[in-house]
N, CA, C and O of each residue as an XYZ file, in Angstrom:
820
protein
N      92.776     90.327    123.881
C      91.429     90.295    123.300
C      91.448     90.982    121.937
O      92.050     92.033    121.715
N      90.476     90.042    120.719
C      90.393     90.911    119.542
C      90.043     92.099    119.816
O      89.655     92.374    120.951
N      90.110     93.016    118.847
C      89.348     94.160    118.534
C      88.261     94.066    118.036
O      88.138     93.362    117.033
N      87.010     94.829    118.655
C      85.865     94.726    118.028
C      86.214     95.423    116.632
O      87.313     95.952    116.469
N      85.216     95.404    115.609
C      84.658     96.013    114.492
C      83.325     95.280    113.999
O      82.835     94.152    113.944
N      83.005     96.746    113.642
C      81.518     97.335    113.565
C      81.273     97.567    111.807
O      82.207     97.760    111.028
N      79.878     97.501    111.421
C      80.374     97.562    110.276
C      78.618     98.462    110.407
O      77.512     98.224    110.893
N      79.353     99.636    109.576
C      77.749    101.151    109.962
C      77.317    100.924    108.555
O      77.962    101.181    107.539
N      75.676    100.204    108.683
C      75.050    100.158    107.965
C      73.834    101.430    107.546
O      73.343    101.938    108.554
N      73.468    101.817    106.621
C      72.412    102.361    106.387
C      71.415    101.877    105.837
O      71.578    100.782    105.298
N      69.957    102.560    105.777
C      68.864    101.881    105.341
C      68.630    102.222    103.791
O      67.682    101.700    103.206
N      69.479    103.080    103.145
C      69.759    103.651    101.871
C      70.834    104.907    101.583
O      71.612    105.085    102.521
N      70.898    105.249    101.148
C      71.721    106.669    100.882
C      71.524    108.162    101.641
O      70.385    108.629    101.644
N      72.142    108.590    102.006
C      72.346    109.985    102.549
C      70.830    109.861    103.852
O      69.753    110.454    103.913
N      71.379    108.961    104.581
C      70.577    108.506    105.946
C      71.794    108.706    106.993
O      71.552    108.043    108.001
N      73.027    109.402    107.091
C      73.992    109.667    107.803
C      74.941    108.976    108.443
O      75.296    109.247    109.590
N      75.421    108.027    107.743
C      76.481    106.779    107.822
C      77.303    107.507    108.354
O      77.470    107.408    109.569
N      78.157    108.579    107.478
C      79.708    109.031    107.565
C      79.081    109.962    108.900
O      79.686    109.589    109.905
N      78.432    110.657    109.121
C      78.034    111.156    110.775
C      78.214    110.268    111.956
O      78.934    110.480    112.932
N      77.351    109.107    111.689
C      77.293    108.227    112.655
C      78.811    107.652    112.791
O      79.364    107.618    113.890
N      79.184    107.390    112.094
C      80.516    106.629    111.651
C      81.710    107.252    112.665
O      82.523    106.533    113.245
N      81.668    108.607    112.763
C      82.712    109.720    113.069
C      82.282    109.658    114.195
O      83.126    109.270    115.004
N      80.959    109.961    114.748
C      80.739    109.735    116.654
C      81.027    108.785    117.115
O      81.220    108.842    118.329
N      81.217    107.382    116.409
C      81.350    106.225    117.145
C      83.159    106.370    117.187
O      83.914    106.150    118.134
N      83.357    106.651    116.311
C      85.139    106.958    116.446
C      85.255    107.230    117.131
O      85.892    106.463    117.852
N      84.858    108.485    117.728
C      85.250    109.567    118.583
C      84.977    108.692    119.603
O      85.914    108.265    120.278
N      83.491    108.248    119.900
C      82.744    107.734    121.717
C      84.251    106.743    121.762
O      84.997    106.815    122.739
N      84.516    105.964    120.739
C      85.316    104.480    121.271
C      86.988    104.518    120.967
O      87.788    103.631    121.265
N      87.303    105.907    120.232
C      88.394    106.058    120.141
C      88.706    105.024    119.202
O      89.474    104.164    119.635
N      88.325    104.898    118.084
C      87.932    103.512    117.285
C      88.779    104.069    115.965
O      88.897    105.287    115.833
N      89.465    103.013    114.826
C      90.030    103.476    113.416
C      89.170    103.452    112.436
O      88.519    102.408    112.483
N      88.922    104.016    111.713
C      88.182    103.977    110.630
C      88.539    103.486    109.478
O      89.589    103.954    109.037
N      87.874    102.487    108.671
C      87.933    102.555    107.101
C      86.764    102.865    106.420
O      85.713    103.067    107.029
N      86.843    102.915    105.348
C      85.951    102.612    104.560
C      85.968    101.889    102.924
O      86.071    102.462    101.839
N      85.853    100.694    103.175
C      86.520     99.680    101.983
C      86.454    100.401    100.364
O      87.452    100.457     99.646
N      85.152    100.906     99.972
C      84.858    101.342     98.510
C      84.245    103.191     99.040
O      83.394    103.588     99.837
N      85.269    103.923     98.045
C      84.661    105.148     97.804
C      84.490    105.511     96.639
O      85.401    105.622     95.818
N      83.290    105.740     96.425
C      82.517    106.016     95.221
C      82.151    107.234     94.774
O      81.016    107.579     95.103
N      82.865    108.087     94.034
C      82.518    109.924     94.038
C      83.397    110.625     95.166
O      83.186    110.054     96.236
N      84.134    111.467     95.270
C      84.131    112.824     95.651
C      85.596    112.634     96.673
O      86.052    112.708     97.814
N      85.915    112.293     95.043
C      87.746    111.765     95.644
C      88.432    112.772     96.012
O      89.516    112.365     96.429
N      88.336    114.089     96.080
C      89.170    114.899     96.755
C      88.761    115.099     98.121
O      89.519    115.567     98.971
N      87.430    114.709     98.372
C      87.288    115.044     99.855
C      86.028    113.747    100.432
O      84.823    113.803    100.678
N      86.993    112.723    100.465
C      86.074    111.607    100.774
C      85.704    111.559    101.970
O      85.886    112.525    102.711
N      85.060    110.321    102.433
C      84.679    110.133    103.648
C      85.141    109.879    104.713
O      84.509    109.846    105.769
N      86.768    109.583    104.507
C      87.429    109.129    105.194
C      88.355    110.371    105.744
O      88.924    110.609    106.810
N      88.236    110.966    104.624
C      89.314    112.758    105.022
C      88.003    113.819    105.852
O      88.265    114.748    106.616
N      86.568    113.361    105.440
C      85.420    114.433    106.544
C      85.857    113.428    107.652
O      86.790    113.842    108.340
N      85.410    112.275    107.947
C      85.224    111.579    109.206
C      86.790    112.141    110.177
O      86.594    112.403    111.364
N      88.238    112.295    109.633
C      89.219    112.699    110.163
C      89.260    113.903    110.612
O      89.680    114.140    111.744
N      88.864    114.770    109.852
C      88.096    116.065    110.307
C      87.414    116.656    111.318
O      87.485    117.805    111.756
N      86.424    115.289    111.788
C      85.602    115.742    112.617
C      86.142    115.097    114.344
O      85.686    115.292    115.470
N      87.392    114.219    113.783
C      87.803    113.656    115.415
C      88.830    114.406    116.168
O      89.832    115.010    115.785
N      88.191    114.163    117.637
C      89.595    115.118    118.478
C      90.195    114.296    119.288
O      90.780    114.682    120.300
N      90.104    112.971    118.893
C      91.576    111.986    119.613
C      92.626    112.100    119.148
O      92.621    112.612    118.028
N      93.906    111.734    119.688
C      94.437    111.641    119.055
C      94.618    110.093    118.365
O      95.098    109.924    117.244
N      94.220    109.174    119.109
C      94.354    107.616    119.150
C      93.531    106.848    117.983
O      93.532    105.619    118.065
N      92.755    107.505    116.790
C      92.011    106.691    115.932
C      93.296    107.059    114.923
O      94.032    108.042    114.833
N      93.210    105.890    114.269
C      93.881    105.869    112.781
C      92.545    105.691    111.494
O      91.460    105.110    111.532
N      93.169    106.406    110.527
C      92.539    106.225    109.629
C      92.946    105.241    108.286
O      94.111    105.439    107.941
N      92.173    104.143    107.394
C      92.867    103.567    107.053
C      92.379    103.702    105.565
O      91.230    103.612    105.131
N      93.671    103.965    104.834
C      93.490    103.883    102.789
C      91.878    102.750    102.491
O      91.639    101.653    102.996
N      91.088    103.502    101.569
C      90.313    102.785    100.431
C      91.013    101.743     99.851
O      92.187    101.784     99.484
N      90.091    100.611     99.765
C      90.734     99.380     98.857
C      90.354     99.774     97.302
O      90.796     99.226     96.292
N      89.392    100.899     97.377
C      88.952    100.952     96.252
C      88.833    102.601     96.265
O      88.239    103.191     97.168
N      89.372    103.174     95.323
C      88.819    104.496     95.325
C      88.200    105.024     93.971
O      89.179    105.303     93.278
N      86.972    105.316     93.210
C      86.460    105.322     92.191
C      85.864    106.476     92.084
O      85.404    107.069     93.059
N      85.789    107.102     90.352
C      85.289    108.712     90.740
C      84.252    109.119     90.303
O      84.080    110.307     90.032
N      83.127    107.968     90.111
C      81.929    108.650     90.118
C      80.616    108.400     91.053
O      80.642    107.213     91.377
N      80.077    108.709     91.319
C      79.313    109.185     92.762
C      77.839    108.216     92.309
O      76.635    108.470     92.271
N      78.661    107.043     92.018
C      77.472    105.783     91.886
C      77.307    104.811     92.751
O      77.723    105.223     93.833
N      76.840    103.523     92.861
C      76.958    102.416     93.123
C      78.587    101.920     92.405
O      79.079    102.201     91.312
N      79.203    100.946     93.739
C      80.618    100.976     93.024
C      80.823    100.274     91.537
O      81.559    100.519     90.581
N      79.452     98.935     91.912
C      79.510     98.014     90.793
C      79.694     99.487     89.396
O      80.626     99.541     88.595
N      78.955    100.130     89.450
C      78.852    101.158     88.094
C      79.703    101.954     87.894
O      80.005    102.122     86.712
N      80.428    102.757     88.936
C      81.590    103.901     89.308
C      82.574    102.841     88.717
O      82.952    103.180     87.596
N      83.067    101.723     89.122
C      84.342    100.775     88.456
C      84.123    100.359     86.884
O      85.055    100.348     86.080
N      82.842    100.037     86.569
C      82.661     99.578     85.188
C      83.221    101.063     84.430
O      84.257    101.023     83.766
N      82.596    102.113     84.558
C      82.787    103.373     84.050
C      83.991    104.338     84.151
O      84.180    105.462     83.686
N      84.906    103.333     85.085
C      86.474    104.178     85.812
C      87.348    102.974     84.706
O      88.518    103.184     84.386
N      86.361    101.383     84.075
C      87.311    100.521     83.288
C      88.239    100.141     85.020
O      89.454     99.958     85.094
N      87.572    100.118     85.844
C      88.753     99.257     87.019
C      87.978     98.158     87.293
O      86.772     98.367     87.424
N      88.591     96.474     87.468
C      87.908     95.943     88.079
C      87.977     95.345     89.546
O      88.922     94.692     89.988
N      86.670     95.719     90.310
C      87.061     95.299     91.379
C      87.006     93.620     92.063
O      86.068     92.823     92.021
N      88.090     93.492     92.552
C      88.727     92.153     93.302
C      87.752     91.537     94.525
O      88.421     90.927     95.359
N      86.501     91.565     94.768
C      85.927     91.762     96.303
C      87.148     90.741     96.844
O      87.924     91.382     97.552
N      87.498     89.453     96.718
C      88.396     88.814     97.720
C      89.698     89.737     98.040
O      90.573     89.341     98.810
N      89.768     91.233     97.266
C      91.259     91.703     97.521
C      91.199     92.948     98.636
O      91.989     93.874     98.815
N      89.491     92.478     99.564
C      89.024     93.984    100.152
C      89.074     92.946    101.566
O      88.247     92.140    101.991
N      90.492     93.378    102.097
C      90.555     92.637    103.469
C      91.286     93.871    104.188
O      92.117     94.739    103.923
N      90.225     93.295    105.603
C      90.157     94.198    106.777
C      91.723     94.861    107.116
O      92.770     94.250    107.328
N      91.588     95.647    107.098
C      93.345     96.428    107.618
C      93.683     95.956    108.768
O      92.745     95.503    109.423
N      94.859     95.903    109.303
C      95.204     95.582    110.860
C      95.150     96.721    111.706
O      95.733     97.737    111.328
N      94.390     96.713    113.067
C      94.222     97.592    113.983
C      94.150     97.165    114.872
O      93.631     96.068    115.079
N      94.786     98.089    115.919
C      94.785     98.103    117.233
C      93.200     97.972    118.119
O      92.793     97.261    119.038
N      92.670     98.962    117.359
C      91.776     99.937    118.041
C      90.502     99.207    118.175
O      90.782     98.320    118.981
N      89.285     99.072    117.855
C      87.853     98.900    117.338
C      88.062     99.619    116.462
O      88.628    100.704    116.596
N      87.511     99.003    115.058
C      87.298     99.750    113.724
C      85.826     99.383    113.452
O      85.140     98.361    113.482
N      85.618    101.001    113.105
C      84.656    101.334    112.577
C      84.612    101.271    110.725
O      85.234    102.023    109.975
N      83.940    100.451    110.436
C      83.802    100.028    108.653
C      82.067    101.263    108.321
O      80.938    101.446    108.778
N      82.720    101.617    107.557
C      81.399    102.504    106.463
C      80.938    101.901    105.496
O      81.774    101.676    104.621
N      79.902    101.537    105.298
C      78.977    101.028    103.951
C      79.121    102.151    102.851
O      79.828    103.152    102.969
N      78.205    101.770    101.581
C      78.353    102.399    100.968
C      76.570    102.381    100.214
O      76.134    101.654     99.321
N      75.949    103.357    100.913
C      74.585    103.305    100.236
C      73.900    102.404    101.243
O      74.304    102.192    102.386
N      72.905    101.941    100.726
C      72.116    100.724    101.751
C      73.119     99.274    101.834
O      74.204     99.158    101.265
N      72.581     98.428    102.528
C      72.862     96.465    102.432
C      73.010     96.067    101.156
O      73.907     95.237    101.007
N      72.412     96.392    100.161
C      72.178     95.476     99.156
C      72.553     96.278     97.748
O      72.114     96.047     96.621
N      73.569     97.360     98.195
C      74.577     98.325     97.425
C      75.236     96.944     96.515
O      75.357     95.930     97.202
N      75.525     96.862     95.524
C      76.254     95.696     94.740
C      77.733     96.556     94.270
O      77.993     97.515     93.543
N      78.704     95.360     95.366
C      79.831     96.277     94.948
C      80.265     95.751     92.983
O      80.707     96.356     92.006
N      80.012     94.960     93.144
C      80.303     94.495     91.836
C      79.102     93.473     91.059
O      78.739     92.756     91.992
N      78.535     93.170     90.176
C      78.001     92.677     89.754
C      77.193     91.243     90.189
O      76.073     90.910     89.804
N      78.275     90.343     91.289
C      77.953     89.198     91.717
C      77.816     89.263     92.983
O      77.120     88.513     93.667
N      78.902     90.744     93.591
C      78.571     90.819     94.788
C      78.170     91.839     95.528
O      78.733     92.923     95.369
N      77.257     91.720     96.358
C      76.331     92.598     97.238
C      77.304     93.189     98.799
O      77.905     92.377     99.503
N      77.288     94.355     99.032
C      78.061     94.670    100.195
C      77.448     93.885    101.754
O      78.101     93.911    102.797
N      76.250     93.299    101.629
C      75.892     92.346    102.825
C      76.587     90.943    102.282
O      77.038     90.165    103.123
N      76.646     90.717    101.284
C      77.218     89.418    100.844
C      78.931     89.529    102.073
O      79.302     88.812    103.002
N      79.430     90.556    101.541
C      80.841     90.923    101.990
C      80.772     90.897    103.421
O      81.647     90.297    104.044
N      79.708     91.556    104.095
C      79.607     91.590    105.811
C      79.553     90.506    106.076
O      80.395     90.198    106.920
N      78.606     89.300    105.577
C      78.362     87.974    106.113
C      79.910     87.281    105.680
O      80.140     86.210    106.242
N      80.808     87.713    104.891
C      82.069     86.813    104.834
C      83.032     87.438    106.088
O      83.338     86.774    107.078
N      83.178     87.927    106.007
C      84.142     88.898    107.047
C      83.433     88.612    108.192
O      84.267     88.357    109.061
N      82.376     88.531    108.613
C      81.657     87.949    110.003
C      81.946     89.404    110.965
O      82.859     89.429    111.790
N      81.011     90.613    110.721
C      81.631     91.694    110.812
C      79.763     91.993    111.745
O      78.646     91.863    111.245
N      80.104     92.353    113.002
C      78.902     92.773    113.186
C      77.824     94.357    113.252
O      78.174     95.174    114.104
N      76.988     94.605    112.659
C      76.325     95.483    112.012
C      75.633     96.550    113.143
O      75.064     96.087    114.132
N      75.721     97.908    112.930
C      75.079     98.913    113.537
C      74.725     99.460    112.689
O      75.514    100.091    111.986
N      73.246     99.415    112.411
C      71.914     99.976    111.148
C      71.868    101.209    111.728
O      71.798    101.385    112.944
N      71.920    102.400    110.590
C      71.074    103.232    110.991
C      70.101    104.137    110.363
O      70.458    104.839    109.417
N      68.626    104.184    110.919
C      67.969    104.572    110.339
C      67.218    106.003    110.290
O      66.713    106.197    111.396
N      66.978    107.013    109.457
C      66.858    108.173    109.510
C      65.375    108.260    109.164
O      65.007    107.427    108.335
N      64.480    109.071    109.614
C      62.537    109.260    109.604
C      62.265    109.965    107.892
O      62.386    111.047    107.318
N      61.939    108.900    107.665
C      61.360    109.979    106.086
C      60.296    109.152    105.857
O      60.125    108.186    106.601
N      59.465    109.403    104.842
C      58.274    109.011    104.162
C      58.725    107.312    103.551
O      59.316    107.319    102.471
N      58.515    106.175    104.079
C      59.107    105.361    103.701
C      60.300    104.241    104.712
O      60.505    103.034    104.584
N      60.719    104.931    105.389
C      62.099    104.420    106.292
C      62.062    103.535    107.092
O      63.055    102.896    107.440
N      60.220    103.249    107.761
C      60.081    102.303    108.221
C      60.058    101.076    107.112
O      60.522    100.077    107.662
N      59.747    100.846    105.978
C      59.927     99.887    105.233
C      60.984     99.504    104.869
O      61.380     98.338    104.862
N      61.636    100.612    104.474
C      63.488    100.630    103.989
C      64.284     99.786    105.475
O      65.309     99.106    105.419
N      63.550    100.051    106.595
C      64.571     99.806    107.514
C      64.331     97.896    107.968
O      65.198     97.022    108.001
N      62.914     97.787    108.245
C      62.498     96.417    108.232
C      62.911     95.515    107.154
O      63.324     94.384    107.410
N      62.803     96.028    105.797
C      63.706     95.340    104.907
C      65.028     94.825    104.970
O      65.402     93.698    104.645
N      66.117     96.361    105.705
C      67.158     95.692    106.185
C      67.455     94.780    107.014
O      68.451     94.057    106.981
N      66.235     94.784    108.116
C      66.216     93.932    109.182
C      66.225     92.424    108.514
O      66.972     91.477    108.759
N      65.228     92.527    107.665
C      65.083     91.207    107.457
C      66.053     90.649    106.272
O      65.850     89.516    105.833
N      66.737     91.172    105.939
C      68.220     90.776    104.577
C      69.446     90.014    106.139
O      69.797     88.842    106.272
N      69.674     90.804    106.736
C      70.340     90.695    107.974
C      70.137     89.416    108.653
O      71.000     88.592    108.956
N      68.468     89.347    108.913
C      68.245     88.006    109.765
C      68.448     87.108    108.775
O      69.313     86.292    109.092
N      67.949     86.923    107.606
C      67.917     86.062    107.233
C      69.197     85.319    106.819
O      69.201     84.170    106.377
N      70.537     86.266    107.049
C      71.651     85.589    106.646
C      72.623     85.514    107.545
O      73.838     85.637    107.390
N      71.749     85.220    108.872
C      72.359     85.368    110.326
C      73.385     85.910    110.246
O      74.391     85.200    110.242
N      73.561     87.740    110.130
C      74.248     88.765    110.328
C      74.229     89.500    111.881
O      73.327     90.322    112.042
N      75.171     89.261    113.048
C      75.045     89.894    114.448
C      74.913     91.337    113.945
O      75.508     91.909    113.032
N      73.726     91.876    115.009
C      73.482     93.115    114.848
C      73.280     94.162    115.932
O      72.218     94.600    116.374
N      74.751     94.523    116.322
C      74.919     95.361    117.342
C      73.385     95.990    117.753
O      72.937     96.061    118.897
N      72.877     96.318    116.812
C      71.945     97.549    117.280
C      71.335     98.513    116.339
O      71.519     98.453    115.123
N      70.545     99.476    116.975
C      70.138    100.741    115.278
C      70.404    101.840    116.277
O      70.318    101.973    117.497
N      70.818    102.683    115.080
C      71.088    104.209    115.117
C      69.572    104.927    114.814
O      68.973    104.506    113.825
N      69.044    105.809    115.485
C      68.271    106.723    114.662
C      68.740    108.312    114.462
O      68.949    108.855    115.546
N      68.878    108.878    113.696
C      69.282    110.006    113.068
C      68.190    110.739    112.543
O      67.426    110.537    111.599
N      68.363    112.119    113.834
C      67.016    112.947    113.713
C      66.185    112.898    114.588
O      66.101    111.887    115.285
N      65.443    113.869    114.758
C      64.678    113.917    116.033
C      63.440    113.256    115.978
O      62.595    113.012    115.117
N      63.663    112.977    117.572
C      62.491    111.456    117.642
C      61.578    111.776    116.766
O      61.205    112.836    116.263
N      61.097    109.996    116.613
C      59.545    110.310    116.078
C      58.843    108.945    116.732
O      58.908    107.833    116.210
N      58.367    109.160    117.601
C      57.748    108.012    118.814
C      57.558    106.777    117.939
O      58.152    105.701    117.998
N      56.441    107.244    116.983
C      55.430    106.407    116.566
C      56.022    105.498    115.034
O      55.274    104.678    114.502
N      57.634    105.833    114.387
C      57.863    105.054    113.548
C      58.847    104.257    114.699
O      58.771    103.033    114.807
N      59.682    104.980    115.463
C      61.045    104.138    116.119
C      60.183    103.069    117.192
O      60.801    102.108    117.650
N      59.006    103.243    117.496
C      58.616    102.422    118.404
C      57.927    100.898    117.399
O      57.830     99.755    117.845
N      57.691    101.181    116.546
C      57.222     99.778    115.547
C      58.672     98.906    114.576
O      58.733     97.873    113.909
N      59.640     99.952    114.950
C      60.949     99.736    114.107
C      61.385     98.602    115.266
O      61.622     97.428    114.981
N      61.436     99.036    116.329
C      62.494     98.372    117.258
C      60.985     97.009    117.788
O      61.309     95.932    118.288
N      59.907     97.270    117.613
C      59.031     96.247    118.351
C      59.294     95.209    117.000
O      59.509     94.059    117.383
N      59.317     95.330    115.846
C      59.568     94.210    114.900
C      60.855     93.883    114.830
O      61.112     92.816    114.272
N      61.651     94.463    115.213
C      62.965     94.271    114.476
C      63.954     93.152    115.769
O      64.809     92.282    115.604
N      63.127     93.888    117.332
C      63.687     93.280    118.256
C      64.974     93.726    118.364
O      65.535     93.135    119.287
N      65.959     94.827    117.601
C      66.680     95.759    117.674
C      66.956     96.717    119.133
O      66.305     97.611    119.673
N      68.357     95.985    119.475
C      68.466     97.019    120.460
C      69.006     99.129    120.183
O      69.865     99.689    119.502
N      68.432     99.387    120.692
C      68.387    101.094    120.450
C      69.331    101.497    121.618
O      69.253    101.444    122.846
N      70.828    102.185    120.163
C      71.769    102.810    120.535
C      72.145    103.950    121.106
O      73.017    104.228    121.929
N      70.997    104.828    120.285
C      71.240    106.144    120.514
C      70.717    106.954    119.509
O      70.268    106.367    118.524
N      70.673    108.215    119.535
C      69.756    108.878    118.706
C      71.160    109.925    118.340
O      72.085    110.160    119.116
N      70.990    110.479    116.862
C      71.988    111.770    116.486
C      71.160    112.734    116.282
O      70.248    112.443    115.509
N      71.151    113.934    116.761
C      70.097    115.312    116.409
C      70.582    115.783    115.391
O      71.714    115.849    114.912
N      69.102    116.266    114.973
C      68.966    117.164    113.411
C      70.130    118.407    113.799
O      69.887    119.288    114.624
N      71.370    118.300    113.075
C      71.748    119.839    113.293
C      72.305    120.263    111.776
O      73.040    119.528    111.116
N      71.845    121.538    111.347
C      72.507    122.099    110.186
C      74.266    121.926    109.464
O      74.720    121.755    108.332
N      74.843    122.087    110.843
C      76.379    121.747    110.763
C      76.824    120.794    111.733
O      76.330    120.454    112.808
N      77.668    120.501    111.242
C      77.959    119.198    111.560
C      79.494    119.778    112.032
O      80.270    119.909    111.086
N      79.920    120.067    113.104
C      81.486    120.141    113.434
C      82.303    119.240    114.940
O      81.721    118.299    115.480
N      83.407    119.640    115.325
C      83.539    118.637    115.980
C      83.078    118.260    117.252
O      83.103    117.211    117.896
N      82.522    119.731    117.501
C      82.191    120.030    119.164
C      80.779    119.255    119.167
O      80.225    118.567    120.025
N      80.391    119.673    117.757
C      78.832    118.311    117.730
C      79.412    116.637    118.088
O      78.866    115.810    118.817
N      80.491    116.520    117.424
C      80.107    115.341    117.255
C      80.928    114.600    118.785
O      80.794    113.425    119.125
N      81.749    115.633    119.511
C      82.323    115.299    120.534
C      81.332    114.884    121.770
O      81.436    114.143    122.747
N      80.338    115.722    121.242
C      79.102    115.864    122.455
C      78.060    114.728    122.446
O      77.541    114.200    123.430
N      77.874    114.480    121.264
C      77.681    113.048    120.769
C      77.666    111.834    121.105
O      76.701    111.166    121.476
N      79.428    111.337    120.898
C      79.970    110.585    121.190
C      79.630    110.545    122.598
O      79.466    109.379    122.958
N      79.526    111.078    123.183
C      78.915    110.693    125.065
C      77.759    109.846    124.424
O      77.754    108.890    125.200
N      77.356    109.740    124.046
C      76.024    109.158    124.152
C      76.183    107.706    123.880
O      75.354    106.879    124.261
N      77.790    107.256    122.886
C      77.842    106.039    122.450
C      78.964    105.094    123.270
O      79.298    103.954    122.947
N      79.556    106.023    124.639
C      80.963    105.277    124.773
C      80.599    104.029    125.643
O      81.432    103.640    126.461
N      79.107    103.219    125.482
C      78.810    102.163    126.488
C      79.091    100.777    124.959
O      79.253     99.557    124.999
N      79.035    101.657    123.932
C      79.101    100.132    123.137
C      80.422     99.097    123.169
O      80.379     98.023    122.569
């Protein structure tokens, strides 16, 4: 049987991708990539997410792209003078279930023509949204919903990140028809015993 892979969407920026990303490793014992890193090349997302696992069985797999300013990639590559290849950003080989990291929201443009949902719908990669409670998130998140449906993208499911809030997650999942994964709690630090404890919550996917 293939290996699943998952591809961890967010509803915009710093909504807790690389968190979510690292529990699902951990729950499924899963490899990680993350195709484009954008900013904070000495300690990317791929060296925290390794950080935070206590299998020994996930591999972690090289950036197709690694760029050093902490933009949208389309802009981080124009401004690094690199150009990026999207046909040269193919899936690594794994054993495991791999877990794929976005970069920003759906409609992040890795490059000028192309949009990082453009890239999910080629790769036929199915999507776990996740959405975090702020002033706004129910719109940000229905938006994603509907970029997704409309380009018949499979969608595992949504993440919510942060402690409940009845009254947005219950209109999120009644429109979206979104099955609900699991919830990540508000915690200040983030280490591994969090995210070990976590991962219980996800090892049914």
């Amino acid at each position: 049987m293939e290996a699943k892979r998952y591809f961890v969407a967010g509803i915009g920026t710093d909504v807790g991708k690389t968190i979510a990303s690292a529990i699902l490793v951990e729950a499924l014992n899963a490899d990680y990539w993350k195709p484009v890193q954008a900013g904070d090349v000495e300690n990317t997302d791929r060296i925290k997410v390794q950080n935070l696992i206590s299998n020994a069985a996930s591999a972690f797999h090289p950036e197709s792209y690694l760029l050093p300013y902490p933009l949208s990639p389309h802009a981080s590559a124009a401004m690094a003078e690199v150009d990026i290849l999207v046909d040269e950003i193919q899936i690594p080989e794994h054993r495991n279930t791999l877990i794929i990291e976005g970069a920003g929201g759906l409609m992040v443009p890795i490059t000028y023509d192309d949009l990082y949902i453009d890239w999910v719908k080629k790769m036929q990669l199915e999507v776990i949204l996740v959405s975090r409670h702020y002033l706004g998130s129910i719109n940000h998140t229905l938006l994603s919903a509907e970029a997704l449906k409309s380009r018949n993208i499979a969608v595992k499911g949504i993440i919510f990140n942060g402690n409940e809030n009845v009254h947005t997650e219950a209109v999120i999942l009644q429109q979206t028809g979104f099955k609900f994964l699991g919830r990540i709690d508000d915690s200040a630090i983030v280490t591994k015993e969090f995210i070990k404890q976590h991962a219980q919550r996800f090892t049914h996917l």
